[in-house]
Each structure stands twice: as structure tokens, then as C-alpha cells.
Wavefront OBJ file of the C-alpha trace (Angstrom):
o trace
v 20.741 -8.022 -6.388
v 20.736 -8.701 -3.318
v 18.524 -6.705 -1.248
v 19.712 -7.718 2.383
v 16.307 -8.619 3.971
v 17.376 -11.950 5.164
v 16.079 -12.754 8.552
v 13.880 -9.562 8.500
v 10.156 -10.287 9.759
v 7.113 -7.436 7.513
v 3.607 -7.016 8.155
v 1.670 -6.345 4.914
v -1.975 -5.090 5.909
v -4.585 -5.516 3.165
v -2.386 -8.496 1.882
v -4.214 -11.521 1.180
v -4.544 -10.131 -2.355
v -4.052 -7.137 -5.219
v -0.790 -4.750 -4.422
v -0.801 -5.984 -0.874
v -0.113 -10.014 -1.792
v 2.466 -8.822 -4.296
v 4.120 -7.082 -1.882
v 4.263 -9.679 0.539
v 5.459 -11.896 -2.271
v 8.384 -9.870 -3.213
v 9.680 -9.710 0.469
v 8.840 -13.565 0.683
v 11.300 -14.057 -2.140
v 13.714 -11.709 -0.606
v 14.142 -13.542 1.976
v 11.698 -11.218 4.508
v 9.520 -13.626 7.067
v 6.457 -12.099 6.208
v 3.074 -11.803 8.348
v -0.140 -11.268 5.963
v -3.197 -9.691 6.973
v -6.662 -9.731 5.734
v -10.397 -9.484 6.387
v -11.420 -13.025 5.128
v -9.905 -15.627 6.885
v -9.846 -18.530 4.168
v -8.055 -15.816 1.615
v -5.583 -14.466 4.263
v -4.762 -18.196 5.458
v -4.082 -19.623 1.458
v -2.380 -16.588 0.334
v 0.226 -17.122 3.981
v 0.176 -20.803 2.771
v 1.511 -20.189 -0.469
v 3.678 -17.489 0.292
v 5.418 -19.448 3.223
v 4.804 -16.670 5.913
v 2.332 -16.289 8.555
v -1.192 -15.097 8.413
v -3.285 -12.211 11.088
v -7.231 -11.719 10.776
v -9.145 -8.558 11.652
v -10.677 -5.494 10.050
v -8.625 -2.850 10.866
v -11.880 -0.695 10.929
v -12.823 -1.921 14.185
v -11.068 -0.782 16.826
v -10.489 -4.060 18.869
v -10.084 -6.495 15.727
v -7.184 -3.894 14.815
v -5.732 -3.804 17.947
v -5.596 -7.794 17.846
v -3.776 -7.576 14.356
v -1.558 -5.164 15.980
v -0.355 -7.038 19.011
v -0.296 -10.219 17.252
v 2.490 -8.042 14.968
v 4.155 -6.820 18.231
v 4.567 -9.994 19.732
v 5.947 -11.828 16.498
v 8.496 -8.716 16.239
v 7.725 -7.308 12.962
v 10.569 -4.421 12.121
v 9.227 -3.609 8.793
v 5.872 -2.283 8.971
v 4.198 -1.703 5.537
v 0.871 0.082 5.853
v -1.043 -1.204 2.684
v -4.534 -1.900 3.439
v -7.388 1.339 2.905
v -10.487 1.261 1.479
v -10.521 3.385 -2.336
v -14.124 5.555 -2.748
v -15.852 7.517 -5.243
v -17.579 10.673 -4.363
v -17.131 14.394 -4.951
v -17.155 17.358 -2.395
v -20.737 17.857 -2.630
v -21.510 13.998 -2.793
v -22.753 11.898 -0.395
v -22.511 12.096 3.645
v -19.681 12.693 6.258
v -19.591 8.860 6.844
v -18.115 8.606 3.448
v -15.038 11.131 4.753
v -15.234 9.232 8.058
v -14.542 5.672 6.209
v -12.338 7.249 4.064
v -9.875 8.574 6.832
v -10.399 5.420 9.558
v -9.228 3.040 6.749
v -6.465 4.740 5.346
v -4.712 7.277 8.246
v -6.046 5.709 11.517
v -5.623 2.175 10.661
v -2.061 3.163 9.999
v -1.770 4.857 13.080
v -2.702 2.207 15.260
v -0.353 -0.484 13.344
v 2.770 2.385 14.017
v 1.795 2.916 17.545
v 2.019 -0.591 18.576
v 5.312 -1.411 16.180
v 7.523 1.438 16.174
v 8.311 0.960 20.079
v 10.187 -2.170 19.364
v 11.968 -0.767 16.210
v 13.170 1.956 18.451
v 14.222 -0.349 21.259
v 15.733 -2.818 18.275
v 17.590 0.398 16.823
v 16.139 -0.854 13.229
v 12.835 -0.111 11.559
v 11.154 0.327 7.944
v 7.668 2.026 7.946
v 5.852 2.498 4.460
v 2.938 3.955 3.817
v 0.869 3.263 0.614
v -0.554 6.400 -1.036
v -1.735 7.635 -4.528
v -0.799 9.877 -7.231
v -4.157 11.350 -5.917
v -2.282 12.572 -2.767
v -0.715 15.272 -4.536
v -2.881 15.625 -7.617
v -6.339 15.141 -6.027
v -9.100 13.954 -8.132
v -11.994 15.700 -8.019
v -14.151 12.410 -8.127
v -12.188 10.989 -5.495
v -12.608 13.355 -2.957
v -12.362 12.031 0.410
v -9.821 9.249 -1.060
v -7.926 11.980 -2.237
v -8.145 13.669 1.210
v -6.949 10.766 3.041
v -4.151 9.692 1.045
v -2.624 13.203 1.378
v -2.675 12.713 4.931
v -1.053 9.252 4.899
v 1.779 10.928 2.754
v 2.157 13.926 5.980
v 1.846 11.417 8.562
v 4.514 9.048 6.917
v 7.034 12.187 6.602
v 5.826 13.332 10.030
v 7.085 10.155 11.704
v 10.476 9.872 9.835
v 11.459 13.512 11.483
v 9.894 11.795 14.946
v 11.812 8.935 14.290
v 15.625 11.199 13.689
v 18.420 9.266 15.007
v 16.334 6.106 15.945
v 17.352 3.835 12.768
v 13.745 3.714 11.524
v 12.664 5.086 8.429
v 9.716 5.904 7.464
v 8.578 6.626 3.562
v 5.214 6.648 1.156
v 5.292 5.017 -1.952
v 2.642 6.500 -4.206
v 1.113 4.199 -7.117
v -0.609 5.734 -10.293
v -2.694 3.386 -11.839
v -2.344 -0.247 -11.235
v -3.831 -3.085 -13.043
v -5.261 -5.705 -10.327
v -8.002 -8.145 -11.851
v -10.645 -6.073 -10.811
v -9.613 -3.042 -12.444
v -8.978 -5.045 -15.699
v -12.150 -6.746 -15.603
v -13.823 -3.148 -15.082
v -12.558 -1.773 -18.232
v -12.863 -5.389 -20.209
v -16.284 -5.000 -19.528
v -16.776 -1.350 -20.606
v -15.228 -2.044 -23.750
v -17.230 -4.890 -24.964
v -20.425 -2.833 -23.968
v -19.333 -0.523 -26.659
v -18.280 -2.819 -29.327
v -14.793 -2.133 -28.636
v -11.773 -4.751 -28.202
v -11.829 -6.314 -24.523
v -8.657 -8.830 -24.513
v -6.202 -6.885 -22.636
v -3.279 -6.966 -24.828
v -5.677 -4.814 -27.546
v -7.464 -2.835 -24.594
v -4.012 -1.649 -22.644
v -3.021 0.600 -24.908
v -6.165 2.158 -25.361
v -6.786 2.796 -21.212
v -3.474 3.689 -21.207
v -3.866 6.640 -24.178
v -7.437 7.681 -22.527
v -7.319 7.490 -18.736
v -3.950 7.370 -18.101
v -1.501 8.501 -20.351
v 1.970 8.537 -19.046
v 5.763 8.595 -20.172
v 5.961 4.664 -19.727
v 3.688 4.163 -22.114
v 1.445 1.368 -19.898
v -0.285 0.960 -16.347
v 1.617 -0.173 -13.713
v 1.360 -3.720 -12.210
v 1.469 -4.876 -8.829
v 5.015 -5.916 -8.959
v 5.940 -2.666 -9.462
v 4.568 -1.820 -6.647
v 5.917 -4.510 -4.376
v 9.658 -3.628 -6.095
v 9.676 0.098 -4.826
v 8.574 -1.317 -1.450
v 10.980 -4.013 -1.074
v 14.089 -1.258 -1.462
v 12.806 1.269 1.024
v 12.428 -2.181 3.307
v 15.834 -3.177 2.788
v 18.939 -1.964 4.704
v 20.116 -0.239 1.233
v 17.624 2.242 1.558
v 19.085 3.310 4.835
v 19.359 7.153 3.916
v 15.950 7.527 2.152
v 13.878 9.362 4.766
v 10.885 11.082 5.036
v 10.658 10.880 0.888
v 7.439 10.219 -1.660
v 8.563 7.704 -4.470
v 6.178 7.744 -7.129
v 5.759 4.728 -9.000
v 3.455 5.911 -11.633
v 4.622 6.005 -14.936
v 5.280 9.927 -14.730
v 1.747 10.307 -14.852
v 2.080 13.238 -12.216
v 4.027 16.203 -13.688
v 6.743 17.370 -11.095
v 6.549 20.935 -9.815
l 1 2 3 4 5 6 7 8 9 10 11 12 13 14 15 16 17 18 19 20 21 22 23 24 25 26 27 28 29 30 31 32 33 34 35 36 37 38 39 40 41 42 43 44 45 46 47 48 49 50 51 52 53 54 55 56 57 58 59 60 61 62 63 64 65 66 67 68 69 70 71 72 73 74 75 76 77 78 79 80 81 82 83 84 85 86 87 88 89 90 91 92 93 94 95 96 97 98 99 100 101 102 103 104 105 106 107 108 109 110 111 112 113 114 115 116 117 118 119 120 121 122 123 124 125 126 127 128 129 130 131 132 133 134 135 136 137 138 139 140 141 142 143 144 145 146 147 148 149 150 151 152 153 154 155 156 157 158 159 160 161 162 163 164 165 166 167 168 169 170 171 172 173 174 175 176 177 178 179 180 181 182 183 184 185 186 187 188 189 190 191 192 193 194 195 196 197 198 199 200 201 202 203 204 205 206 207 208 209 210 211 212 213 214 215 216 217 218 219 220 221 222 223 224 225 226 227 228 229 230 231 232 233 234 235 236 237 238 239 240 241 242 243 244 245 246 247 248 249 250 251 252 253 254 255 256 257 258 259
């Protein structure tokens, strides 16, 4: 199928690996010139390399690095704008300090902020935009562990259908997709790990079904991959997805129940 994003240029913050590289991969193979972003240069740079797109270096936690990334995204004319990167946290209400909260709401809400102020002027002008925000199943089941992630997340899902009402009549869309849980290498390494500390099976075909059944049981049956991810992401980018607006699409194995 033929998704339409031909000659379309994406920034993918918090791409030069995990959900974020996938992402950028599927729009890559869609046909989307895509921009990468990352903190560490030499992983931002090979992951562009590969990919055939264009890389951007900064921490989008510092005000001036981010507004670097952002007008180097300007000026090469990105019109799909896919707000990826935020930094995940443990902690519970009571838990640790404010800085935690503080962290918590620069990398996930004002980071996207700053990348939508400077890009959504020339999607406006251009009459054609896509801006997707990256949230969680936490956002509208918040995890009691996950406090302040849980907190910020909800906000990137109101700011993301905030701007699509902004945005009425422009020809930019704006949408959140919302992952449950989604096996990056990290994640699986994390559990392969608990499970041979207990004696347990740790290769992942034997372990899957197992995490699955005890931290995330779901409809589907298994955790979600990155590629799911980057497939939900590269239809609300496309031109096909011209009347979703404004709209949470959970990708998350029906883990949340719906109201």
C-alpha cells in the first residue's frame, strides 16, 4: 500500500535508536526524506547513514542545543514533525524530589513544544503538516510507579489535541499515538536477566509469553515491537490520514480497557 509520503521531509527526535529509529525507518522506506535526531553524535550519524536521511545533534533538554535542532529542522523544511524523544522515570507521588517532575515534563511536553513552535509556521504557510506526539498507555491509565512519567505523557496527549483544534482549517494535523509495552533490547535484556536470576527460562521465545501473561496481559496475546509503533505513525504521517484529527490511537495490544 502505498502510503503517499513520497517527497515528504520528517523529523524523528529521540531517533538514533529504540521506537524512534524504527520510526524513522518506516518513513525511510516510504519514501519520507527523513532528518534523525539524537544525543550522541556517532549513534545519530550511523543510524542517518544507514537509513539514507540526514542526521541533527542536541539534547533537547537544553534550551539552546534544542533550539539548534529546531532551526536546523526549519531550515531543511520538515512538514512532518514526529515528537518521539522523552526521557521514561520511575518514582511514586511521595518519591523522590520536584527535579524528578521537572525532568519529567522538560523532556517530554516542553521539548515538544519548542520542536512545534519553530515547525508548525511553515506547515501553515505550506498549507500541509503532520504533528505526532508519542505518549503511553500510562497517559490515560497512570501508573502509580510512574508518576511524573505518567503526568507528563497525559499532557503530551492534551497538548497534541490542543494544537489540532489551533491548527482547524490550516491542513495540519496533529495526533498522539500511545504505545503499551514495547520490546526494545533494553527492555528484553531487563526481563532476560530477571528470569535467569530466578532459575526461570531467559531465551525470549520461552520468556514472551510469560511477561506477556504477568506484566502485560493483553487481547493480542504478545508485547508490541517497535515496528508497530513506527506503522501507526507512518499512516497519521501520510496524506491518507487527512481526516484523523485531534485523535489518541492506541497501539497496545488492548491492554487499556476502553471507557
Amino acid at each position: 500500500m502505498d502510503l503517499e509520503l513520497g517527497g515528504r521531509r520528517a523529523l524523528v527526535t529521540g531517533s538514533s535508536g529504540g521506537i524512534g529509529r524504527a520510526i524513522a525507518a518506516r518513513l525511510a522506506a516510504e519514501g519520507c526524506a527523513v532528518l534523525l535526531h539524537g544525543r550522541d553524535r556517532g549513534r545519530t550519524e550511523a543510524a542517518a547513514a544507514e537509513l539514507g536521511g540526514e542526521a541533527v545533534v542536541g539534547d533537547l533538554l537544553d534550551g539552546a542545543q534544542a533550539a539548534r535542532v529546531a532551526e536546523r529542522a526549519r531550515a531543511w523544511g520538515a512538514d512532518v514533525l514526529v515528537n518521539n524523544a522523552g526521557p521514561f522515570s520511575e518514582n511514586d507521588v511521595e518519591a523522590g524530589g520536584l527535579e524528578e517532575w521537572t525532568t519529567a515534563l522538560d523532556g517530554n511536553v516542553h521539548s515538544a513544544v519548542r520542536m512545534i513552535r519553530a515547525l508548525v509556521p511553515g506547515m501553515r504557510e505550506r498549507g500541509w503538516g503532520r504533528v505526532i506526539g508519542i505518549g503511553s498507555r500510562a497517559a490515560t491509565t497512570p501508573l502509580p510507579h510512574m508518576a511524573a512519567y505518567s503526568a507528563a505523557k497525559a499532557a503530551v496527549l492534551n497538548l497534541t489535541t490542543g494544537l489540532a483544534r489551533h491548527l482547524a482549517g490550516t491542513g495540519v494535523t496533529a495526533n498522539t499515538v500511545s504505545p503499551g509495552v514495547i520490546v526494545t533490547g533494553s527492555l528484553r535484556q531487563m526481563f532476560a536477566d530477571g528470569a535467569a536470576a530466578r532459575g526461570r527460562p531467559s531465551a525470549w521465545p520461552e520468556l514472551e509469553p510469560l511477561v506477556t501473561e504477568e506484566y502485560a496481559p493483553n487481547p493480542a496475546g504478545r508485547l508490541g515491537t517497535p515496528e508497530d509503533i513506527a506503522a501507526a505513525v507512518a499512516f497519521l504521517a501520510s496524506p491518507l490520514a487527512g481526516y484523523v484529527n485531534g485523535t489518541e490511537l492506541r497501539v497496545d495490544g488492548g491492554i487499556v480497557p476502553v471507557a
